[in-house]
TIKOLRO-234387 format. One record per atom (N, C-alpha, C, O): x, y, z; residue in three letters. Coordinates in steps of 0.1 Angstrom, whole numbers, plus 5000, padded with zeros to 4 digits. Layout:
<pts>
     X     Y     Z  residuo
     X     Y     Z      ala
...
</pts>
This chain:
<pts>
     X     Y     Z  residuo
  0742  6288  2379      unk
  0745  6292  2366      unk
  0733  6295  2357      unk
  0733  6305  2349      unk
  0721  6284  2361      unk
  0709  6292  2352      unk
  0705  6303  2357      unk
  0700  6309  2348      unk
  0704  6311  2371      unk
  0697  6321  2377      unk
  0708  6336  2360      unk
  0703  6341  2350      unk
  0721  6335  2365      unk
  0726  6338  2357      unk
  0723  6342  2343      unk
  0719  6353  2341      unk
  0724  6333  2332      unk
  0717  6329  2322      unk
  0703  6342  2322      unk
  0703  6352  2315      unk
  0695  6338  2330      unk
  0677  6344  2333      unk
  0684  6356  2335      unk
  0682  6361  2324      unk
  0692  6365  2341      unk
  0698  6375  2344      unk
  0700  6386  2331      unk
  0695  6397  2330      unk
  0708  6379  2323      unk
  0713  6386  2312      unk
  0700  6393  2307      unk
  0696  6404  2311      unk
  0692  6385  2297      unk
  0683  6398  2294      unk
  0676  6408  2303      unk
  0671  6418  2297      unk
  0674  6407  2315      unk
  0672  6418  2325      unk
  0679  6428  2325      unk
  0674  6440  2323      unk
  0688  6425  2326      unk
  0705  6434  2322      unk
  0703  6447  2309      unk
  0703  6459  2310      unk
  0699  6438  2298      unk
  0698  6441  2287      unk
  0689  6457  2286      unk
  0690  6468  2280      unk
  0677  6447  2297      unk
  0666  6458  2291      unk
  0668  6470  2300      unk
  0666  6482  2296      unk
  0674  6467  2315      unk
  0676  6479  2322      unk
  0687  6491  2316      unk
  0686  6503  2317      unk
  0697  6484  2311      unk
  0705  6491  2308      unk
  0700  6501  2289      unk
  0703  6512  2285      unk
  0694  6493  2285      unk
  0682  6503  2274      unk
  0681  6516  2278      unk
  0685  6527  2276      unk
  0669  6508  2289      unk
  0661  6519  2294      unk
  0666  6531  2304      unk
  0660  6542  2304      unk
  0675  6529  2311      unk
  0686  6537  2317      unk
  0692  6545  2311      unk
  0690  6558  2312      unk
  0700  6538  2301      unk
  0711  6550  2294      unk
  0698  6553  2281      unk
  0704  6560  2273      unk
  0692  6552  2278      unk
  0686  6557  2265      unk
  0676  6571  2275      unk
  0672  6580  2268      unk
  0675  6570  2289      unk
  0670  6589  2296      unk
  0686  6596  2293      unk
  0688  6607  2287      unk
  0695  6585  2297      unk
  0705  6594  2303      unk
  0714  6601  2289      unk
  0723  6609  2290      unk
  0711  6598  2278      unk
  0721  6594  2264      unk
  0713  6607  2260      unk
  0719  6618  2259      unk
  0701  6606  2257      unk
  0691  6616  2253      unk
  0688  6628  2260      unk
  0680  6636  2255      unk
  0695  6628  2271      unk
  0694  6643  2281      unk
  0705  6649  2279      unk
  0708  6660  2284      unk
  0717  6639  2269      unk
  0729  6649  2267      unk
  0742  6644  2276      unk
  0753  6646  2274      unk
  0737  6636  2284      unk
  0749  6633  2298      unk
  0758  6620  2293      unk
  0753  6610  2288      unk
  0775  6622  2296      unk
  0779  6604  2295      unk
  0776  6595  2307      unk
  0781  6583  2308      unk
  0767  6602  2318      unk
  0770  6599  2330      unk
  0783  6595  2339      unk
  0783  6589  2349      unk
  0794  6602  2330      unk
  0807  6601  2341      unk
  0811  6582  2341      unk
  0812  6578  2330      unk
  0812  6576  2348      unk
  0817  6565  2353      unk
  0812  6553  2340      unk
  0818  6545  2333      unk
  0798  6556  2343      unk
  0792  6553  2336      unk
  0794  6549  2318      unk
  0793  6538  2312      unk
  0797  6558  2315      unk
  0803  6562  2299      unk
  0791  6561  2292      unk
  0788  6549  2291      unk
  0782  6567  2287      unk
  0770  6563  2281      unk
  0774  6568  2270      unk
  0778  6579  2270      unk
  0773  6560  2256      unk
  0779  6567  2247      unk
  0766  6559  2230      unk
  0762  6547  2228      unk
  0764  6568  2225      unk
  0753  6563  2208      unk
  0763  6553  2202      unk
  0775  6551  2202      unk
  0750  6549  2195      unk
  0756  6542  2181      unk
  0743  6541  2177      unk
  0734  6542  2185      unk
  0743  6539  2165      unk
  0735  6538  2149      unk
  0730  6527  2147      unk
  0739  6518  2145      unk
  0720  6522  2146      unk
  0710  6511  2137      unk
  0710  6518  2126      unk
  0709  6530  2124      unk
  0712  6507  2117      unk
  0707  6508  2099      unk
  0702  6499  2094      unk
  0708  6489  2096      unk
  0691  6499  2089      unk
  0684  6489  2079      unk
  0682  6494  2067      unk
  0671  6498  2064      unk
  0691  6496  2058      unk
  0690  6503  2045      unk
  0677  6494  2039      unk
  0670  6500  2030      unk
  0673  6482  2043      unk
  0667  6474  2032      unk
  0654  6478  2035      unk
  0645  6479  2026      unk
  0651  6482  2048      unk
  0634  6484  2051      unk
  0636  6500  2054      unk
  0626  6507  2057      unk
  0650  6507  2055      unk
  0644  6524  2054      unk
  0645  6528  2070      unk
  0641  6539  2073      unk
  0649  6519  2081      unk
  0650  6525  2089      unk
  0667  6530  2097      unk
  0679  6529  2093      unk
  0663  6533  2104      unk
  0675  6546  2107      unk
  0675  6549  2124      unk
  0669  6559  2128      unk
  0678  6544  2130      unk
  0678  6550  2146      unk
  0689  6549  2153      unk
  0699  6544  2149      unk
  0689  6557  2167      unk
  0696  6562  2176      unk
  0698  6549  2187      unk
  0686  6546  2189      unk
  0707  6539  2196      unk
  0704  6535  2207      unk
  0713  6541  2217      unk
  0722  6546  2212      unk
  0713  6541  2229      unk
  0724  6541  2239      unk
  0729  6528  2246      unk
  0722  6519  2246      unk
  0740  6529  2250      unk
  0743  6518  2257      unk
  0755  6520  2266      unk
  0762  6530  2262      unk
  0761  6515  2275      unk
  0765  6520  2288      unk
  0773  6501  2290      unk
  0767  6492  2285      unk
  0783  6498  2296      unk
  0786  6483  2294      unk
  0789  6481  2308      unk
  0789  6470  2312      unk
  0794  6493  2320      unk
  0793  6497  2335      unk
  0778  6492  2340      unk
  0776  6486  2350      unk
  0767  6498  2331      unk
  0755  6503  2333      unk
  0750  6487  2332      unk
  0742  6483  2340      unk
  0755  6479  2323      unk
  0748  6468  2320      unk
  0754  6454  2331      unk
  0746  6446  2334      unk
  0768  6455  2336      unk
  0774  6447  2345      unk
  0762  6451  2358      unk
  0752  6446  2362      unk
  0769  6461  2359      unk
  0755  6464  2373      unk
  0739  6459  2371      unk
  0732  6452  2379      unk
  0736  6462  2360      unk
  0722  6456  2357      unk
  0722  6440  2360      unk
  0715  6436  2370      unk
  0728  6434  2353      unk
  0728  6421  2355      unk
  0735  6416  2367      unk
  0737  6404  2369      unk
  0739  6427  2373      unk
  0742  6413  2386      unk
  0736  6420  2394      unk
  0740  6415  2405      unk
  0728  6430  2396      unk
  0718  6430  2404      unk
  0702  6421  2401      unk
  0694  6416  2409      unk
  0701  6421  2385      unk
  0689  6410  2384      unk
  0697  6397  2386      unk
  0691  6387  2382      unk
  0710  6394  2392      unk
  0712  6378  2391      unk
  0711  6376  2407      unk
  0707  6365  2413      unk
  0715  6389  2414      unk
  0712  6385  2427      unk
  0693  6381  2431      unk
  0688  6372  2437      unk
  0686  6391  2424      unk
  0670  6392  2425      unk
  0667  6379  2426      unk
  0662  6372  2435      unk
  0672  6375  2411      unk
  0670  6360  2407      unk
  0676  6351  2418      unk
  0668  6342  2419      unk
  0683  6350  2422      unk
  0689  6341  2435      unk
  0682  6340  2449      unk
  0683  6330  2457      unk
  0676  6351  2452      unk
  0672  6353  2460      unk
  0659  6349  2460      unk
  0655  6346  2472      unk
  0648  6347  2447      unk
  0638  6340  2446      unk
  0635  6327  2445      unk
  0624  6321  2444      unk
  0645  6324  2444      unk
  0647  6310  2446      unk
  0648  6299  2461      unk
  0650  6287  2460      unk
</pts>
């Protein structure tokens, strides 16, 4: 259950960094669904783009939960 746990943010960051080539090159990647949404911080002025994919992020994390199991 803790390998698990250690998993998620792995998940997190692969799936960033994944769908934020794939979101930005234009593609939903099909199965995938990579689809924007909006950050706003009206109070400090900023304004940005992220991607995120929730196919993209299951796969992420249970491939870092297997990694993690396995170094054990």
């Amino acid at each position: 259950m803790i390998a698990f746990f250690k998993a998620i943010p792995f998940g997190i960051f692969l799936t960033l960094i994944v769908a934020l080539f794939m979101g930005s090159g234009g593609t939903s990647g099909g199965v995938l669904h990579v689809f924007p949404f909006d950050v706003q911080y009206e109070d400090m002025g900023l304004d940005f783009r992220l991607y995120w994919s929730w196919a993209l992020f299951l796969a992420g994390t249970g491939l870092s939960f297997f990694i993690i199991l396995m170094m054990e």
